[in-house]
C-alpha positions in Angstrom: -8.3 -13.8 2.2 -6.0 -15.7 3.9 -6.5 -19.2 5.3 -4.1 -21.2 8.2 -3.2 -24.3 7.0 -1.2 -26.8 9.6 0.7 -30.5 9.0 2.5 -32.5 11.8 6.2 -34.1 10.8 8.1 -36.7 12.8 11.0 -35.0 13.0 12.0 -30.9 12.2 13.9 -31.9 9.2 11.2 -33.0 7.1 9.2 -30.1 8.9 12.0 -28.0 7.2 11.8 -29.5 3.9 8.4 -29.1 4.0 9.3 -25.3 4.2 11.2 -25.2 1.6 8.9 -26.7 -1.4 6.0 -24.4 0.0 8.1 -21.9 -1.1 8.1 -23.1 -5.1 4.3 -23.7 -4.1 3.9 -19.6 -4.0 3.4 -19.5 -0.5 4.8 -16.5 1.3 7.9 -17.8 3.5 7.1 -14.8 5.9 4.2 -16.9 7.1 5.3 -20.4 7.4 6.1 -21.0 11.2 7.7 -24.4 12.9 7.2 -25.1 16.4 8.6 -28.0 18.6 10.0 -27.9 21.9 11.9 -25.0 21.6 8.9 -22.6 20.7 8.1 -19.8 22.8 5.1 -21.2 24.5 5.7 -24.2 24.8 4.5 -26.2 27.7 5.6 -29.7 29.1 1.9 -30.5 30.6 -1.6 -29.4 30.1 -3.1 -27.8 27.0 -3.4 -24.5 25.6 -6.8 -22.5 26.2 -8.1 -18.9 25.6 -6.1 -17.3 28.0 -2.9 -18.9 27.7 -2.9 -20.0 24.4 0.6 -21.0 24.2 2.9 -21.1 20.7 -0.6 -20.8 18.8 -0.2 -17.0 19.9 2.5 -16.5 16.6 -0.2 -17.9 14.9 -2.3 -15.0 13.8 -5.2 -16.6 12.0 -5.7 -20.1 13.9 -8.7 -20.4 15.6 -9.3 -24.2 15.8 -11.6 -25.9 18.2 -10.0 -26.9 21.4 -9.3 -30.7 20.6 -8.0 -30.0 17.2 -5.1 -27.8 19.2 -4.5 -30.1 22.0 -4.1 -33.2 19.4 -1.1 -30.8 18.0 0.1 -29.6 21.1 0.9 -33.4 22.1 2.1 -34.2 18.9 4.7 -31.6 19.4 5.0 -32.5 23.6 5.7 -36.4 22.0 8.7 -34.9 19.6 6.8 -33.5 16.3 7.7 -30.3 15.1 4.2 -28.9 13.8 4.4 -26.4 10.8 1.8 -23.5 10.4 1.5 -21.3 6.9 -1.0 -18.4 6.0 -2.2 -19.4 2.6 -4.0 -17.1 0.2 -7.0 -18.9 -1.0 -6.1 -19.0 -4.8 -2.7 -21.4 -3.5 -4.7 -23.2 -0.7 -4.7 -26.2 -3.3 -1.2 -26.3 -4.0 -0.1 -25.9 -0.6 -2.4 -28.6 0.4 -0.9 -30.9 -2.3 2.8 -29.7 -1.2 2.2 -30.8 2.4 0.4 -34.2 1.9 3.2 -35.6 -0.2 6.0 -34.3 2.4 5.9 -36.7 4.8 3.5 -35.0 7.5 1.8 -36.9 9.5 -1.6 -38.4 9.6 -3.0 -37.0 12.5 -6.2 -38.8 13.1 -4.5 -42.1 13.0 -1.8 -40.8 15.5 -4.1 -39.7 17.8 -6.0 -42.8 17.3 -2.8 -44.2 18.4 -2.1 -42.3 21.2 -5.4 -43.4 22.3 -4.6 -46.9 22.1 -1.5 -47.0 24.7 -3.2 -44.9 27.0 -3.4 -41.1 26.2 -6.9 -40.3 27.8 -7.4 -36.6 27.0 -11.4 -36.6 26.7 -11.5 -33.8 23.9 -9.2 -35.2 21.2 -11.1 -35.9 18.6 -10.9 -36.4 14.9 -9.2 -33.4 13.7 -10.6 -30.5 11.6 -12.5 -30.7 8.0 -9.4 -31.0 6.3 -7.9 -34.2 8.5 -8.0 -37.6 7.3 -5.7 -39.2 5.1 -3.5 -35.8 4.9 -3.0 -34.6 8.6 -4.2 -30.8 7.0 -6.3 -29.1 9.7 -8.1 -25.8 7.9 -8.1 -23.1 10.0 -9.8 -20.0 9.6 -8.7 -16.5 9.7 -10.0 -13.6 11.5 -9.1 -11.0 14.6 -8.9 -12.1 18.3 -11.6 -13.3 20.0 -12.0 -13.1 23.3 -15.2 -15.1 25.1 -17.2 -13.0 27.6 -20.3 -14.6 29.7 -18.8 -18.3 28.5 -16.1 -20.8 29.1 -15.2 -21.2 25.1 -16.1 -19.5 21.9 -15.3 -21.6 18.5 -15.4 -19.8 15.0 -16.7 -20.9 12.1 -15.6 -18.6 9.2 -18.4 -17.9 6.7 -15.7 -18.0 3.7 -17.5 -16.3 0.4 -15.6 -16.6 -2.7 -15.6 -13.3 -6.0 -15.7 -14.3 -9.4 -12.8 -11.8 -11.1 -12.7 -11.3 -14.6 -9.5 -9.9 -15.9 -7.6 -9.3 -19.3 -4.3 -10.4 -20.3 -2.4 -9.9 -23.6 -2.2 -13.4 -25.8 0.3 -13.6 -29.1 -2.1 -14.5 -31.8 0.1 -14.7 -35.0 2.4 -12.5 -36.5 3.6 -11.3 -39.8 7.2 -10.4 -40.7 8.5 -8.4 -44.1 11.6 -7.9 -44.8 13.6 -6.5 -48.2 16.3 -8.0 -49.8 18.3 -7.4 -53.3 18.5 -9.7 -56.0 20.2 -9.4 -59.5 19.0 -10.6 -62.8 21.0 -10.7 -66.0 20.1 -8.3 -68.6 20.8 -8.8 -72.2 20.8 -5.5 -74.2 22.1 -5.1 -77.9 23.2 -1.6 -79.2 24.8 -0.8 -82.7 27.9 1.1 -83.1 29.7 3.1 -85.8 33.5 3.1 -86.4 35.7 5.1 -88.7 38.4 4.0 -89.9 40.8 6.0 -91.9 42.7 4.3 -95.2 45.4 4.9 -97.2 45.9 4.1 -100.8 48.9 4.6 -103.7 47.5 4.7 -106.8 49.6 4.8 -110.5 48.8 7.6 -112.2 50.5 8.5 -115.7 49.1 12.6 -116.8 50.3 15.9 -117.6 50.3 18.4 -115.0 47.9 21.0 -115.4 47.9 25.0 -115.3 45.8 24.8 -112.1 48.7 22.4 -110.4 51.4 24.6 -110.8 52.9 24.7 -107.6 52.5 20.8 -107.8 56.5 20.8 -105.6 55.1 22.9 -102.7 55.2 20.9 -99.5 51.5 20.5 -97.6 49.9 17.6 -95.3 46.4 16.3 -94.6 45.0 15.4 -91.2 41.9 12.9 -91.5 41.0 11.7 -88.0 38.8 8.4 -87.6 36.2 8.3 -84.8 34.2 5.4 -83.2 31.4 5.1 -81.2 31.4 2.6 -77.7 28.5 1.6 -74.9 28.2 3.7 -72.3 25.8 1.7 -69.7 23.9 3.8 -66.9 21.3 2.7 -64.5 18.4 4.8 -63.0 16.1 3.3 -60.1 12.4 3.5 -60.0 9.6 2.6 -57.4 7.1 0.3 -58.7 5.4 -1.0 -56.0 5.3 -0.8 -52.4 4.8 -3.6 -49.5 2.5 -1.6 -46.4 2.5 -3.3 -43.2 -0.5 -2.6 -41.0 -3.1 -4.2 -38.0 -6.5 -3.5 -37.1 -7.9 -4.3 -34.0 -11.7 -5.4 -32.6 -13.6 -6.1 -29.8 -16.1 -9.0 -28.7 -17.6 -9.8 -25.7 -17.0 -13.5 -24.1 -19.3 -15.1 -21.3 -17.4 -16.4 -18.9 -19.1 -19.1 -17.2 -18.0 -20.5 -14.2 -18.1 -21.0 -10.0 -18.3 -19.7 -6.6 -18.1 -21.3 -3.5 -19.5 -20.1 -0.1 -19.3 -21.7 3.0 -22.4 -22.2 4.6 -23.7 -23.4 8.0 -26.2 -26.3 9.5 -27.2 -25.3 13.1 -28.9 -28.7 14.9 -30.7 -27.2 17.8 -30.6 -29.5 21.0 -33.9 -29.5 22.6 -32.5 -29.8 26.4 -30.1 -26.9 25.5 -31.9 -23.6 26.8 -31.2 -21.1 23.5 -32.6 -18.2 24.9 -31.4 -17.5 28.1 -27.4 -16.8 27.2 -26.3 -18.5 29.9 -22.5 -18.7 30.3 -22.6 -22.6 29.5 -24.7 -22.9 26.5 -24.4 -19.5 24.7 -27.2 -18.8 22.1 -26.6 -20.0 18.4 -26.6 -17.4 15.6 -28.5 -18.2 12.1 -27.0 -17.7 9.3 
């Protein structure tokens, strides 16, 4: 639900500024109006009312009581440039916050002001239930209303807030694995053989012998020395393994907090007839 918040500046430029930080305040630009002179509707004398309702008309969902209006409407007839901004209800805070510390205006002293050097306009009072110290008039949202069988017809919205639970995704910790390779010296002792092959002269002083007759034929011998050397390989095992997993679970959570709700307090006038629906004093409704 949307609500229609207003604030009076001195001067459009402020009015302006006051635009632009509504806009970091997450309030739609699409429904932030300014209206001074130059506004279609605008009128030099006399007050808006339900059938000409001047510039309030671009206003979609303002329905103020007559004197909050009128105290705009001569703000804006004296100079002011009034801004206007449909705020959803969960940014009505921020918006309200925005405005009060951009210069606007404090309405109810103005007027009480006005007052002061003269301006005698009978129904400008102090101005809506968000006035005071901020110049903020609340005012509610709704369709068009128009009054049949009586001279006004003022709205009090009956404003109901939802309690909405939702669920968002939240980091709560993390792990992180990762491989690397090291290497480790490795001392390893192995034996070897070698051959080796020798040659020796040795003096020797005998007789030949039957059996070594053919001592002056030529021959050789081959003797061929061998040797043994390290040959390293490597073979690669698994011998453990690192498994990365999550498990997820639910709980329930209370959440505890508030609503609001506007409610009403009808004071019934006693000289007031209630039940006859006459055009001047039209029949209150309970709530």
């Amino acid at each position: 639900m949307a609500t229609t918040i207003t604030a009076l500046f001195d001067n459009r430029a402020d009015a302006e500024a006051a635009k632009e930080r509504l806009k970091s305040a997450r309030v739609d630009a699409d429904h932030v109006h300014l209206h001074d002179k130059s506004s279609t509707g605008y009128r030099e004398s006399g007050y808006s009312d339900h059938e000409d309702r001047g510039f309030w008309d671009s206003v979609k969902n303002a329905f103020a009581p007559d004197e909050d209006r009128h105290t705009y409407e001569e703000g804006v007839r004296r100079g002011g440039t009034l801004l206007t901004a449909d705020v959803d209800d969960d940014c009505i805070d921020e918006a309200v916050r925005v405005l009060e510390e951009a210069n606007s205006v404090d309405i109810d002293d103005r007027s009480n002001q006005w007052r002061s050097s003269g301006w005698d306009y009978a129904g400008a009072g102090t101005v809506g239930a968000a006035g005071g110290a901020t110049a903020l008039g609340a005012l509610g949202g709704g369709s068009d209303r128009d009054t049949l069988g009586s001279e006004r017809e003022e709205v009090i919205p009956i404003v109901e807030e939802n309690l909405v639970v939702g669920k968002r995704d939240v980091s709560r910790g993390g792990v992180r694995v990762r491989s690397y390779v090291s290497e480790t010296p490795v001392h390893e002792q192995v034996r070897l053989r070698n051959e080796r092959v020798n040659v020796e002269r040795r003096a020797v002083d005998l007789p030949l012998s039957a059996a070594e007759g053919d001592a002056f034929r030529e021959r050789s011998i081959d003797m061929t020395a061998t040797g043994e050397e390290a040959v390293v390989g490597k073979n690669a095992r698994v011998v453990e393994e690192v498994v990365v997993s999550k498990t997820a679970e639910e709980h329930v959570e209370t959440i505890d907090d508030t609503v609001r709700r506007t409610d009403v307090e009808i004071d019934r006038d006693s000289d007031i007839d209630t039940t006859t629906g006459s055009a001047s004093a039209p029949k209150p409704r309970d709530y």
